[in-house]
PyMOL CGO cylinders between C-alpha atoms (Angstrom):
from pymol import cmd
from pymol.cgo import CYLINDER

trace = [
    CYLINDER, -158.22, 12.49, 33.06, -158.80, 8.87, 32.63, 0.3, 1, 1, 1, 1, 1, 1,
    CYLINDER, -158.80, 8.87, 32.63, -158.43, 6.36, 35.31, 0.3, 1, 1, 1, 1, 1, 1,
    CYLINDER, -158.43, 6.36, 35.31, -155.95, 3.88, 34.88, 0.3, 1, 1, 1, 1, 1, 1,
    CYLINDER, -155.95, 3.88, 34.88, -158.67, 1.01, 34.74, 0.3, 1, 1, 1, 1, 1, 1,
    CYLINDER, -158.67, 1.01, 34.74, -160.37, 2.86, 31.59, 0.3, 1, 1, 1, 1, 1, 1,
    CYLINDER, -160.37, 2.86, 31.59, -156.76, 3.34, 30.01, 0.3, 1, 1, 1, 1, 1, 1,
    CYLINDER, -156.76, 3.34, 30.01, -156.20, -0.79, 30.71, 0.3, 1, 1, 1, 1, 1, 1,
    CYLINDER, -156.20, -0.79, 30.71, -159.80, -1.21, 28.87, 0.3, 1, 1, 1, 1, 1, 1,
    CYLINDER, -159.80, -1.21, 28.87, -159.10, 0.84, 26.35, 0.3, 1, 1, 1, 1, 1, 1,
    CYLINDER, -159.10, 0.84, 26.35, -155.85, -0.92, 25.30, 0.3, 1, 1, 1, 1, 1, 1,
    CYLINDER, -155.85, -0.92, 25.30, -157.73, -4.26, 25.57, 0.3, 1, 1, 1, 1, 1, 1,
    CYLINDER, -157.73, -4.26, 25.57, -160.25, -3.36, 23.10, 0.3, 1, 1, 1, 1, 1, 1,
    CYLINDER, -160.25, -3.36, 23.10, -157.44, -1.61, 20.73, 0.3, 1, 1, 1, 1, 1, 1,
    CYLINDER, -157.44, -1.61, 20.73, -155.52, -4.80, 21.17, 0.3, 1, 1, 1, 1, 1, 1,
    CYLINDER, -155.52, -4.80, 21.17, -158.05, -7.14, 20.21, 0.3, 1, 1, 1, 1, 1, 1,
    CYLINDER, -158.05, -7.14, 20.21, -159.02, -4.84, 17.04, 0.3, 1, 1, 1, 1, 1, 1,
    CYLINDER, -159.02, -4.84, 17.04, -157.98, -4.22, 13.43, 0.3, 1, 1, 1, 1, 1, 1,
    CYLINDER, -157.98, -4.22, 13.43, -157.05, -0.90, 15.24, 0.3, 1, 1, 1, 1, 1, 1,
    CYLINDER, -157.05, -0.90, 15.24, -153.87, 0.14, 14.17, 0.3, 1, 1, 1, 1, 1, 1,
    CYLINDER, -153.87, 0.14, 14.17, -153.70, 3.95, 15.55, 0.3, 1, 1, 1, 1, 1, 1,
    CYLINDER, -153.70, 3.95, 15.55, -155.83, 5.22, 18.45, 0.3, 1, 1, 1, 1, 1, 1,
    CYLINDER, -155.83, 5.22, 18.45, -156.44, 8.84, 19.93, 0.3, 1, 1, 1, 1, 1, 1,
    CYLINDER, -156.44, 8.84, 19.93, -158.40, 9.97, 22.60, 0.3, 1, 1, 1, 1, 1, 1,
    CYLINDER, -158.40, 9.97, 22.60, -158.28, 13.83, 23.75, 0.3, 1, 1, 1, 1, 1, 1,
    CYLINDER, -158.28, 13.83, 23.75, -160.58, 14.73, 26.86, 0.3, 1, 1, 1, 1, 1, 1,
    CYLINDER, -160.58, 14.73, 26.86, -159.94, 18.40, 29.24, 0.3, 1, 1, 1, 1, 1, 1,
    CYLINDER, -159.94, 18.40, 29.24, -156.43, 19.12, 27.80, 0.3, 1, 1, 1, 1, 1, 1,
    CYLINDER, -156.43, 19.12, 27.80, -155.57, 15.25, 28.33, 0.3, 1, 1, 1, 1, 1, 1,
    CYLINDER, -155.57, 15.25, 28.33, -154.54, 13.16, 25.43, 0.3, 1, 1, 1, 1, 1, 1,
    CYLINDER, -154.54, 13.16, 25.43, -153.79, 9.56, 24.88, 0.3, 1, 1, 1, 1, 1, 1,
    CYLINDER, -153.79, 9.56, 24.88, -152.14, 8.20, 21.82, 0.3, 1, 1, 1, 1, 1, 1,
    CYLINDER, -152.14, 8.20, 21.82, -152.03, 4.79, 21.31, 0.3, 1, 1, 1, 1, 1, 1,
    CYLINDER, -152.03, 4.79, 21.31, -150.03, 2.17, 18.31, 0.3, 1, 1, 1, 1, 1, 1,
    CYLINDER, -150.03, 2.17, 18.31, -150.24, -0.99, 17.69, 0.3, 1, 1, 1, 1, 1, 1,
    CYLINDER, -150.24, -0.99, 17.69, -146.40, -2.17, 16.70, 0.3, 1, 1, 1, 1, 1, 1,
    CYLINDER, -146.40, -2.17, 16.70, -145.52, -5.56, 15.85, 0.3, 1, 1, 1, 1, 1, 1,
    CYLINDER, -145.52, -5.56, 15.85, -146.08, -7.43, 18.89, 0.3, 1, 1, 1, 1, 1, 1,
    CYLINDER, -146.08, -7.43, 18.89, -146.45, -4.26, 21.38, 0.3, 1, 1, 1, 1, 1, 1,
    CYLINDER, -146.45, -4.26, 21.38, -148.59, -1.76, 22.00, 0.3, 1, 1, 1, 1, 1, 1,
    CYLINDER, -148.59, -1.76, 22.00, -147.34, 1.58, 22.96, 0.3, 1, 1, 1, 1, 1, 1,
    CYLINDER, -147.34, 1.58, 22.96, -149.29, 3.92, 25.15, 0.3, 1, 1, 1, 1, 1, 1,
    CYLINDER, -149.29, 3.92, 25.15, -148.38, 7.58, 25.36, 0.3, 1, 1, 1, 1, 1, 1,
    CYLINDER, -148.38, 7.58, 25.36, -150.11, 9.87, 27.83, 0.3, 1, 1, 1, 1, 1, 1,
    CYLINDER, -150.11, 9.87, 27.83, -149.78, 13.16, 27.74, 0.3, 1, 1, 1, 1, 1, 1,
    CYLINDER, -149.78, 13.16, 27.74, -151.53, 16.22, 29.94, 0.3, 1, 1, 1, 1, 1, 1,
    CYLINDER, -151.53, 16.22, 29.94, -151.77, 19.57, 28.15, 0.3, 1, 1, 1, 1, 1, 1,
    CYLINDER, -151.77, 19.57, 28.15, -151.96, 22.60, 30.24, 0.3, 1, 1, 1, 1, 1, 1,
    CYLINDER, -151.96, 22.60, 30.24, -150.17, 25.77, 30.63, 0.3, 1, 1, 1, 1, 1, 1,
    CYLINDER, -150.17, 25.77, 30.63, -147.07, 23.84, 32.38, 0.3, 1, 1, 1, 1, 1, 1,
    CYLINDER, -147.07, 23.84, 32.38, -144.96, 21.86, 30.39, 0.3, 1, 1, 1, 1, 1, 1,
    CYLINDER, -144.96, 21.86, 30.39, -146.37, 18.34, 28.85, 0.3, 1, 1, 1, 1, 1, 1,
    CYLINDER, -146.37, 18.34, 28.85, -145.55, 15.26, 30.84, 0.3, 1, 1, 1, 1, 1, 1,
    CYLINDER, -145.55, 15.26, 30.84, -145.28, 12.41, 28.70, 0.3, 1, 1, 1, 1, 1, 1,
    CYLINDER, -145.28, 12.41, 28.70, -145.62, 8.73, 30.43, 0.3, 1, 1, 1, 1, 1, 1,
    CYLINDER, -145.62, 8.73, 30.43, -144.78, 6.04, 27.88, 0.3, 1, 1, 1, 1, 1, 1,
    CYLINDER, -144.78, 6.04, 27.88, -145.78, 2.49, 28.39, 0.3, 1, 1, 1, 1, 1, 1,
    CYLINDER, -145.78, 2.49, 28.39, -145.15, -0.40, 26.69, 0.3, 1, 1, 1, 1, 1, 1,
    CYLINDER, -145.15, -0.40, 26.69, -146.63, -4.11, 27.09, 0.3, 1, 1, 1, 1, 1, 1,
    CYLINDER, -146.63, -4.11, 27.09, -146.02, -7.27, 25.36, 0.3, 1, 1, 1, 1, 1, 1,
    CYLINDER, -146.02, -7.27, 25.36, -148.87, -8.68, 23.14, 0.3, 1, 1, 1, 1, 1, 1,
    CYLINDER, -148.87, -8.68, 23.14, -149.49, -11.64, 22.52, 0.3, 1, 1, 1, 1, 1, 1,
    CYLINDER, -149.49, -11.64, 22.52, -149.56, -12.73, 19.16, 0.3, 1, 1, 1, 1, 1, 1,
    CYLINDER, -149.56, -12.73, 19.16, -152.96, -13.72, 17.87, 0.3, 1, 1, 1, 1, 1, 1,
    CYLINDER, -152.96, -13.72, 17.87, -153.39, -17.31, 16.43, 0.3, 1, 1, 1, 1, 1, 1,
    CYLINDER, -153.39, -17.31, 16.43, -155.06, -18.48, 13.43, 0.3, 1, 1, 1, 1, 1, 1,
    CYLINDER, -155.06, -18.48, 13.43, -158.37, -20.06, 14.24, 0.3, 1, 1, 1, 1, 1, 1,
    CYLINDER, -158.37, -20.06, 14.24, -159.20, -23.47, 12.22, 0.3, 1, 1, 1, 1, 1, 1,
    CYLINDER, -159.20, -23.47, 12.22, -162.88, -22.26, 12.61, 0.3, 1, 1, 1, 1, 1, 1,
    CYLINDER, -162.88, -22.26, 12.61, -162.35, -21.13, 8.81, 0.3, 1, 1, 1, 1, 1, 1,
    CYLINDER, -162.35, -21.13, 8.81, -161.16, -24.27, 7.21, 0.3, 1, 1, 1, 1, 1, 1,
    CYLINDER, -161.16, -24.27, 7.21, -164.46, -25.56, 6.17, 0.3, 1, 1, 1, 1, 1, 1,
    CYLINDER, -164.46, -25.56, 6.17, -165.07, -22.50, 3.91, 0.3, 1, 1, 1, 1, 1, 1,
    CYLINDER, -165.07, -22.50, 3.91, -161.62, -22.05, 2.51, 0.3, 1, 1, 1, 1, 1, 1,
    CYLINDER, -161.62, -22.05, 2.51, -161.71, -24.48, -0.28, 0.3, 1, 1, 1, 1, 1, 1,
    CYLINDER, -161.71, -24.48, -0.28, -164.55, -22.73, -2.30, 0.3, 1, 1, 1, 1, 1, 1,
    CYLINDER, -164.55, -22.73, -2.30, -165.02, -23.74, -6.19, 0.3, 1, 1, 1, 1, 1, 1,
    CYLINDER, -165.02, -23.74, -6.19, -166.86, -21.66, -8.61, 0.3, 1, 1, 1, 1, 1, 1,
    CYLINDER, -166.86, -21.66, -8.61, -169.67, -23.18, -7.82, 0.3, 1, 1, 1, 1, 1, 1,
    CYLINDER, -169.67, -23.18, -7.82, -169.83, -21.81, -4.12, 0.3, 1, 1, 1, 1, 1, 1,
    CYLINDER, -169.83, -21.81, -4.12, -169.41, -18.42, -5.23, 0.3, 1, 1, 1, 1, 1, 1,
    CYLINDER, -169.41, -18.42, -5.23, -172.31, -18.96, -8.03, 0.3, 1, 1, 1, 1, 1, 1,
    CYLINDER, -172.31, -18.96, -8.03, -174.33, -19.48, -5.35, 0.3, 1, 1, 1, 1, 1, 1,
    CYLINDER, -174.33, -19.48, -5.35, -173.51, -16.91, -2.96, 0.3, 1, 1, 1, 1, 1, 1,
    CYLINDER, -173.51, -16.91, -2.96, -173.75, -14.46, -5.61, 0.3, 1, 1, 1, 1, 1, 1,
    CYLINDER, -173.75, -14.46, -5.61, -177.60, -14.40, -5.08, 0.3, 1, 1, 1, 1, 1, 1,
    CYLINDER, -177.60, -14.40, -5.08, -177.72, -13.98, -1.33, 0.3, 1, 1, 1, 1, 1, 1,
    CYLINDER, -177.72, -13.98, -1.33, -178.67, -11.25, 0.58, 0.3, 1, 1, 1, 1, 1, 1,
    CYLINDER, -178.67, -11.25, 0.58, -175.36, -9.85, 3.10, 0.3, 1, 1, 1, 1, 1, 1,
    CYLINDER, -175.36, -9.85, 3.10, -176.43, -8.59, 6.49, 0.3, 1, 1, 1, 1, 1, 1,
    CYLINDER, -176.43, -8.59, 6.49, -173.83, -6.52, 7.34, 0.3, 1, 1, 1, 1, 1, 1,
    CYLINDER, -173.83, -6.52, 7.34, -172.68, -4.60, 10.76, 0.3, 1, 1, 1, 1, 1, 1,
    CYLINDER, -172.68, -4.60, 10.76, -173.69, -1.18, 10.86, 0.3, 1, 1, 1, 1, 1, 1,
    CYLINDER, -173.69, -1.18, 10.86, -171.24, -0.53, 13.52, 0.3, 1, 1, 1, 1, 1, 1,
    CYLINDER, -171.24, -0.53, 13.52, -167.72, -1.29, 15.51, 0.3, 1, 1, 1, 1, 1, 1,
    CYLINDER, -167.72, -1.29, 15.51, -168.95, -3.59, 17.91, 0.3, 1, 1, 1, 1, 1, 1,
    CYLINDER, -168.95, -3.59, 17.91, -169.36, -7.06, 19.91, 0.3, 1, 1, 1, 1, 1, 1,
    CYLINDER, -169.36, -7.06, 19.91, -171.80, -9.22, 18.20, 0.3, 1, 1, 1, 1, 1, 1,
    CYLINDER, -171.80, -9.22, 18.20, -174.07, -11.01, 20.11, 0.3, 1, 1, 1, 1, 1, 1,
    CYLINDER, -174.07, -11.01, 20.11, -176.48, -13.74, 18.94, 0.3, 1, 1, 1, 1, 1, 1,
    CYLINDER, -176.48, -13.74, 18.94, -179.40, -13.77, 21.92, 0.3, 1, 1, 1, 1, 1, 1,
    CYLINDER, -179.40, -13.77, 21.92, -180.71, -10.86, 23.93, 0.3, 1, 1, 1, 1, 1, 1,
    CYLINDER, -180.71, -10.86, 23.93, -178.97, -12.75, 26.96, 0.3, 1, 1, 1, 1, 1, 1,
    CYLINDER, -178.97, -12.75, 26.96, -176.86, -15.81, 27.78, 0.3, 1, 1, 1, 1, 1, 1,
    CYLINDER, -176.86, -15.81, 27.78, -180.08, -17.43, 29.10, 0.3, 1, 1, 1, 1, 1, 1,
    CYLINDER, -180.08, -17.43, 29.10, -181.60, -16.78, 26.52, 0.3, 1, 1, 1, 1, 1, 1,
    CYLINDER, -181.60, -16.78, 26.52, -181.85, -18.68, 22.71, 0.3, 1, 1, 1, 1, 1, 1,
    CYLINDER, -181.85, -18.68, 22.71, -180.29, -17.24, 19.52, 0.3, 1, 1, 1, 1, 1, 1,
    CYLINDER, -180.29, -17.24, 19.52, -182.26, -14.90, 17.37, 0.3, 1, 1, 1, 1, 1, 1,
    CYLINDER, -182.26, -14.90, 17.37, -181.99, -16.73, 14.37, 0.3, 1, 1, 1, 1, 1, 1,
    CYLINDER, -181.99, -16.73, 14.37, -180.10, -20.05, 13.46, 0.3, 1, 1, 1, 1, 1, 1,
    CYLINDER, -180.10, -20.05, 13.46, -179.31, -21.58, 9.88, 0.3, 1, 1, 1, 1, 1, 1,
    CYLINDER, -179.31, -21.58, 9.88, -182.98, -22.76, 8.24, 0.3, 1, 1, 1, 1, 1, 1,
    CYLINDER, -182.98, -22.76, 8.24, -184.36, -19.65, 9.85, 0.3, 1, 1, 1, 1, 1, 1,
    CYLINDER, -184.36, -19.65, 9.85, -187.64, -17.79, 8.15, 0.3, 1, 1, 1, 1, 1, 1,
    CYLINDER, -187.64, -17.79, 8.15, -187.03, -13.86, 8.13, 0.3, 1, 1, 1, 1, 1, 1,
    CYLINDER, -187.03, -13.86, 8.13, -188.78, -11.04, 7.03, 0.3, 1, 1, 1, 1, 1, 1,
    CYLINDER, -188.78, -11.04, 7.03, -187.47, -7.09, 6.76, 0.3, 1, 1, 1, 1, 1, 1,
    CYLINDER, -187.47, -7.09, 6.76, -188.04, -6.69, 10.41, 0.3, 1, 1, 1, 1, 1, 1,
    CYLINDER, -188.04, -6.69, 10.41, -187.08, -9.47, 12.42, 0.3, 1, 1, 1, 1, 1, 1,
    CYLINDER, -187.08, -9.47, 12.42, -184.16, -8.79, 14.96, 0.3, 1, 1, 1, 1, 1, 1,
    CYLINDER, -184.16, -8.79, 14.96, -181.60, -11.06, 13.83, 0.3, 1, 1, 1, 1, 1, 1,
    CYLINDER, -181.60, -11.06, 13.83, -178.71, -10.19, 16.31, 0.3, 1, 1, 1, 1, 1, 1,
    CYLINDER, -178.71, -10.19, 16.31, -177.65, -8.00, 18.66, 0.3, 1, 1, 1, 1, 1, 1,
    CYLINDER, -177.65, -8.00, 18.66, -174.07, -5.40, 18.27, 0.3, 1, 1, 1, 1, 1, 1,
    CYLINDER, -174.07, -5.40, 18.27, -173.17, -4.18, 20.97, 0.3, 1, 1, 1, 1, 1, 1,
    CYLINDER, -173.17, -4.18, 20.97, -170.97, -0.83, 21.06, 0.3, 1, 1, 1, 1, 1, 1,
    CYLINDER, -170.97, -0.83, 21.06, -170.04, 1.65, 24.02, 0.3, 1, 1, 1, 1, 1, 1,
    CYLINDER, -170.04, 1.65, 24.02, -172.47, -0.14, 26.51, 0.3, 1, 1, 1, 1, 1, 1,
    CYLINDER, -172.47, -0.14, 26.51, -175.21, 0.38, 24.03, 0.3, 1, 1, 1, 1, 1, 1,
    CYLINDER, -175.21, 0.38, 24.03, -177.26, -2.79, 22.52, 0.3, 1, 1, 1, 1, 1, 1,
    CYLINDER, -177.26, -2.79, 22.52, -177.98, -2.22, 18.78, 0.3, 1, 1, 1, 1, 1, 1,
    CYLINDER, -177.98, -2.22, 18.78, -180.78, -4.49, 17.43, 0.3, 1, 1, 1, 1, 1, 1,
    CYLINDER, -180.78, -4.49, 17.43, -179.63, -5.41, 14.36, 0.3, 1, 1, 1, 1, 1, 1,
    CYLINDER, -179.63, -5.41, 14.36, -182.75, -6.23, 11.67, 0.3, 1, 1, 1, 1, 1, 1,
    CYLINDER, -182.75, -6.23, 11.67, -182.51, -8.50, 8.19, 0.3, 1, 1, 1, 1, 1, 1,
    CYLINDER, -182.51, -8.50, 8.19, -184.14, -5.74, 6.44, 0.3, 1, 1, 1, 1, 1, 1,
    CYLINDER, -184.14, -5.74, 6.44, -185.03, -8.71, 3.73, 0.3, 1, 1, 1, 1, 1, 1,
    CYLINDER, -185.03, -8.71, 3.73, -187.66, -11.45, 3.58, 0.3, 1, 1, 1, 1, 1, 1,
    CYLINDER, -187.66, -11.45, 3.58, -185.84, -15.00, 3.34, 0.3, 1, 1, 1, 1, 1, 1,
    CYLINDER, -185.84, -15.00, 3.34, -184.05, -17.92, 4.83, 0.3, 1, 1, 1, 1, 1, 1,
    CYLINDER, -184.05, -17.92, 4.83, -180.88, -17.47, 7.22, 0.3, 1, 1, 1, 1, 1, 1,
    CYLINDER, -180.88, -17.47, 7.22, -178.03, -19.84, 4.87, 0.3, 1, 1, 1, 1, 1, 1,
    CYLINDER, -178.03, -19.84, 4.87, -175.18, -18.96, 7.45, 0.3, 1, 1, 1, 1, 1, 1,
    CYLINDER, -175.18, -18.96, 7.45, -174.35, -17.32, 10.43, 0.3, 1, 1, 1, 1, 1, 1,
    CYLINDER, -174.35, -17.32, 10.43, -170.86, -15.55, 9.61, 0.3, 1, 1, 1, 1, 1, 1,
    CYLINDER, -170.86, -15.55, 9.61, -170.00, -13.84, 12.99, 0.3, 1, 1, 1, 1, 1, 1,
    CYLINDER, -170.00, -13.84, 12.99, -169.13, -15.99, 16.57, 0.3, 1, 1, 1, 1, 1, 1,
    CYLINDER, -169.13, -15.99, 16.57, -171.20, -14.87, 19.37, 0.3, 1, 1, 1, 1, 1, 1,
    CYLINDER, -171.20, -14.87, 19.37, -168.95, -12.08, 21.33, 0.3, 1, 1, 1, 1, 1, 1,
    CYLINDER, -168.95, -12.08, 21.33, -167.09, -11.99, 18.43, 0.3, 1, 1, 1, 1, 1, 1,
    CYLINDER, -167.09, -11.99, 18.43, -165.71, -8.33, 17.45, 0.3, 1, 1, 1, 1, 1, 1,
    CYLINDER, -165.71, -8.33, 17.45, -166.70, -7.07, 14.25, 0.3, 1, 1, 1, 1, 1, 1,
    CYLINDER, -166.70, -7.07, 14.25, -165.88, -3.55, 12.20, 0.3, 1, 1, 1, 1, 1, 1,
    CYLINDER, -165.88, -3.55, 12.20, -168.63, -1.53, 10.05, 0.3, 1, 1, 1, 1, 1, 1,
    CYLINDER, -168.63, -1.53, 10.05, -169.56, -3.84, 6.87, 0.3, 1, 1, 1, 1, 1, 1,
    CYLINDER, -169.56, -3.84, 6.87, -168.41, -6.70, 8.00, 0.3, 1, 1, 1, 1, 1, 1,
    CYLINDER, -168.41, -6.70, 8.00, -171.12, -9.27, 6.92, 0.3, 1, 1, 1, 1, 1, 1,
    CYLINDER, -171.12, -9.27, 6.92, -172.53, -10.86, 9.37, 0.3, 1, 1, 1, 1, 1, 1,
    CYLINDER, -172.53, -10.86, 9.37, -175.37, -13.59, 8.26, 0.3, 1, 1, 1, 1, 1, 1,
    CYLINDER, -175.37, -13.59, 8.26, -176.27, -14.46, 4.04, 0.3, 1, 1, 1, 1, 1, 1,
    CYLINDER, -176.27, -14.46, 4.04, -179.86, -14.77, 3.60, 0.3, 1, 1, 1, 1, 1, 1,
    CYLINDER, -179.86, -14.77, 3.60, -181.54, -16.00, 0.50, 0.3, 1, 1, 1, 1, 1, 1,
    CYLINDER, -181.54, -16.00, 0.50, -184.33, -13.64, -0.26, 0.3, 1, 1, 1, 1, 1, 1,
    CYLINDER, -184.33, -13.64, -0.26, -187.71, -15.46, -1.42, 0.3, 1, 1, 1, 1, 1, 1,
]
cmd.load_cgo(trace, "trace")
């Protein structure tokens, strides 16, 4: 069975996903969680020969903001998307936490203006305590940087454009 501290990280990370529906089922324990309107629910239940006990939970959420961090790109004209129609995604291969250096300390992989060829690390994605090195798999110039650093991102999600050479 889980400790209560891993159930409390668990519904922090479900929380601040896209997650809608979660299930984990470990030794004839199973935890079900749902994200409902502003609340998640949390139901734990032990299977064994005796009867299931069910423990039900529910906490407040709060709800997310919008960010202005996207107004500069909303007004896009034809022209915008003419030219991002010939750049080169890097995408997330992974559910993760994306990270921009190897370490706080440390300086960012790549920044906008940035040279890259088909192996250069450009980021880092973090996922279940294990640091992905994440490659541009393309020769070219970093045009924009499309994730925050800690930022959560899902599988596909793009995270810098590069114009090939």
């Amino acid at each position: 069975m889980l400790k209560i501290q891993e159930i409390r990280e668990i519904i922090k990370l479900i929380d601040q996903s896209s997650i809608n529906e979660f299930t984990f089922e470990q030794d004839g324990s199973k935890i079900k969680m749902k994200k409902q309107s502003q609340e998640v629910e949390t139901v734990v239940r032990n299977v064994v020969a005796a009867p299931p006990v069910e423990v039900v939970s529910t906490q407040p959420q709060p709800v997310p903001t919008q960010q202005p961090v996207q107004e500069a790109s909303a007004p896009k004209t034809e022209e915008t998307k003419a030219d991002t129609s010939n750049l080169h995604k890097i995408t997330s291969p992974m559910v993760g936490t994306f990270y921009a250096a190897s370490s706080p300390e440390a300086g960012n992989y790549v920044s906008v203006g940035s040279k890259v060829t088909n192996d250069t690390v450009v980021c880092i994605v973090e996922a279940m305590k294990l640091f992905n090195e994440i490659e541009a798999e393309v020769k070219g110039e970093i045009v924009e940087i499309l994730a925050e650093n800690g930022q959560l991102v899902e599988y596909g999600q793009p995270l810098f454009l590069v114009k090939p050479e």
